[in-house]
Every structure is written in structure tokens, then in C-alpha cells.
C-alpha positions as CSV (number, residue, x, y, z in Angstrom):
1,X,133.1,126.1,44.7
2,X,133.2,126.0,48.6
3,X,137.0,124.6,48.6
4,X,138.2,127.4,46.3
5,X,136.7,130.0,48.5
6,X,137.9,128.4,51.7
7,X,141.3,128.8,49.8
8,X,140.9,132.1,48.5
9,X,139.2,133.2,52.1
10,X,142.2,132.1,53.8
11,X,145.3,133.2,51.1
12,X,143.4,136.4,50.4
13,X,142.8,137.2,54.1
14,X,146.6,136.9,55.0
15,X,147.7,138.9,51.2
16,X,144.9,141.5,52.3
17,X,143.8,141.6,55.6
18,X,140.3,142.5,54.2
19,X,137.1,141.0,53.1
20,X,137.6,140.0,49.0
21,X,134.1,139.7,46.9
22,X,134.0,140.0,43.2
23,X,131.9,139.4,40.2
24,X,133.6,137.3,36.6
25,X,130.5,139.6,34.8
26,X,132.2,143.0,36.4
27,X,136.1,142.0,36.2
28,X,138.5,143.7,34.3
29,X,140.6,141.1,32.0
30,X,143.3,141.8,30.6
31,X,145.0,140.0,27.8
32,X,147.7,137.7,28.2
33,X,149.6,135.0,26.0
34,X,147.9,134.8,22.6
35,X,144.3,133.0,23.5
36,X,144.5,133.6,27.7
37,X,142.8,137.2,29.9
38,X,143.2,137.1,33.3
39,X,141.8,139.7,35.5
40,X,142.9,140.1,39.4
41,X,140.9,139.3,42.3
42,X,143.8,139.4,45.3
43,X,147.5,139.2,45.4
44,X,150.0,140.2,42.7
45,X,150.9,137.7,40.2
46,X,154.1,138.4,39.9
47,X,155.0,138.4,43.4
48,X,153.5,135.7,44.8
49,X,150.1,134.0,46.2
50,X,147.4,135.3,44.3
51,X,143.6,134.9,42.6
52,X,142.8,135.6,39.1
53,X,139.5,135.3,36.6
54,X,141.2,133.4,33.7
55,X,139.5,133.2,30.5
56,X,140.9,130.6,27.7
57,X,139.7,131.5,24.3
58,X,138.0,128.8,22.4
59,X,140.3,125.8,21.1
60,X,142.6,127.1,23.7
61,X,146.1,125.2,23.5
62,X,148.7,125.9,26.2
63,X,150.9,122.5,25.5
64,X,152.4,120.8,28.0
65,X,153.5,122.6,30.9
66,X,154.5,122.8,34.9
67,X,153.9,125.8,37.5
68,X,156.3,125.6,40.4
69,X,153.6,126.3,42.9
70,X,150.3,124.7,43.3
71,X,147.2,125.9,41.4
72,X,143.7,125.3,42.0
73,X,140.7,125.9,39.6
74,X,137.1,126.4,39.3
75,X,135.3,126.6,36.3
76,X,132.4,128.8,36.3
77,X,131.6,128.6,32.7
78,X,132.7,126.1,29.1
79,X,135.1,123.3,30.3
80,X,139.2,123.5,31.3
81,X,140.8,120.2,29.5
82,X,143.1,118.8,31.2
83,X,145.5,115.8,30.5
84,X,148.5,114.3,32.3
85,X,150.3,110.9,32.4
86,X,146.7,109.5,34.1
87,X,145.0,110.8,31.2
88,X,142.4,113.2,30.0
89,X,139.7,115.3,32.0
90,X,137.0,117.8,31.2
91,X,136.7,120.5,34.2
92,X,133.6,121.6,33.2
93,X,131.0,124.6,35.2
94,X,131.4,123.6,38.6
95,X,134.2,121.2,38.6
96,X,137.6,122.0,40.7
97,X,140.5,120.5,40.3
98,X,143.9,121.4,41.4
99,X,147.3,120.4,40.0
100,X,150.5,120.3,42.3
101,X,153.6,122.5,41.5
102,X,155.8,120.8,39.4
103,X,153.4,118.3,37.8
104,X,153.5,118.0,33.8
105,X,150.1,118.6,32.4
106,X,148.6,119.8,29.3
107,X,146.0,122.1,29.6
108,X,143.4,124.0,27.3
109,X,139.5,125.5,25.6
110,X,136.9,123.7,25.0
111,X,136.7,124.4,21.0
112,X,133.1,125.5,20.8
113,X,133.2,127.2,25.0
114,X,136.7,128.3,25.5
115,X,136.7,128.4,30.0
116,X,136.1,131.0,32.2
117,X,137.5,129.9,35.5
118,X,138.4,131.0,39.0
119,X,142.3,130.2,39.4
120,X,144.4,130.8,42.7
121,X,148.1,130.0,43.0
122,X,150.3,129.3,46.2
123,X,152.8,131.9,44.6
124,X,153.8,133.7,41.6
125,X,152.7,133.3,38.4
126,X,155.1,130.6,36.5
127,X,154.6,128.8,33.3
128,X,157.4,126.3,32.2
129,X,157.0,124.8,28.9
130,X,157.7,120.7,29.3
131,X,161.0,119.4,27.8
């Protein structure tokens, strides 16, 4: 948890200029592709860096994928899957992990849980479906 907020301190200082505090509980979330909410903490998804609450239903299947930037991740509650070419992890409550732009990876719900993470991006919001 202390690495994400060190990132999010640092991007969401510079997007902001101001101090950032918000509660998962209390955010807004809005509904995304079939099975995702996101809600915002800083920054603008669409423009560039930014934070969001991101919610995966349960069973949550987003197939393999890229981002062009990098994305980090902290799960606050259920587990994040992940799987690449190294294989299979669970992120579970209190995990991080953060996957470099341009690295294939499937990602997804745990089937009973779904995931409610805290997800930060070095720019704008990009999902390209693998070849």
C-alpha cells in the first residue's frame, strides 16, 4: 500500500497540485465494459496519468490484453488474477503488483470475490486486446 501511495502522492501532486485523500466505501463508480466500475481519484482517464477505484465483477474475464503505459495495482478487497508468459498470480487484499506498458497479460475476478482495487496509470486509459 505505501508504494502505491508514494506513486499516487507523487503523479497526483504534479496532475493536482493539491493534497488527494479518498475513501473505496464513499467513491462514485461508474460502470464500464460489461463486468468493470471505475470511479476517479485524480487525473482524467482519457487524457493521461491518472488514479481510479476499479471494481471487477465476480468471474471477471478481460482476456488477454496490453496497456501502452504502465499500471500499478492494489487490491484492497477479493483477488486480481493475473497471468502472463511466467505464469499465473492471485493479487489478493494487500498485494501490488504492477505490469509494464506493452506487456501481454491476462487479467480478471476472482469467481466467488470479484476485486476492488486501487489502479494508477502513467497515462491514458488504453486497452488493446492481444492478437
Amino acid at each position: 500500500m505505501v508504494v502505491a501511495w508514494s506513486v499516487g502522492r507523487v503523479q497526483g501532486q504534479k496532475a493536482e497540485g493539491k493534497v488527494v485523500f479518498t475513501s473505496a466505501a464513499k467513491a462514485d463508480f461508474k460502470p464500464g465494459n460489461p463486468g468493470v466500475s471505475m470511479a476517479t481519484i485524480w487525473g482524467d482517464a482519457t487524457m493521461g496519468a491518472h488514479a481510479t477505484w476499479t471494481k471487477f465483477d465476480p468471474g471477471y474475464d478481460a482476456g488477454m490484453h496490453t496497456h501502452t503505459n504502465d499500471v500499478w495495482i492494489v487490491v484492497v478487497k477479493g483477488a486480481y488474477l493475473y497471468k502472463d508468459e511466467a505464469g499465473e498470480k492471485r493479487v489478493g487484499a494487500g498485494d501490488f503488483i504492477r505490469v509494464p506498458g506493452g506487456h501481454k497479460h491476462w487479467s480478471g475476478g476472482d469467481k466467488k470475490e470479484g476485486a476492488l482495487f486501487y489502479e494508477e496509470a502513467s497515462g491514458k486509459f488504453d486497452f488493446v486486446p492481444a492478437k
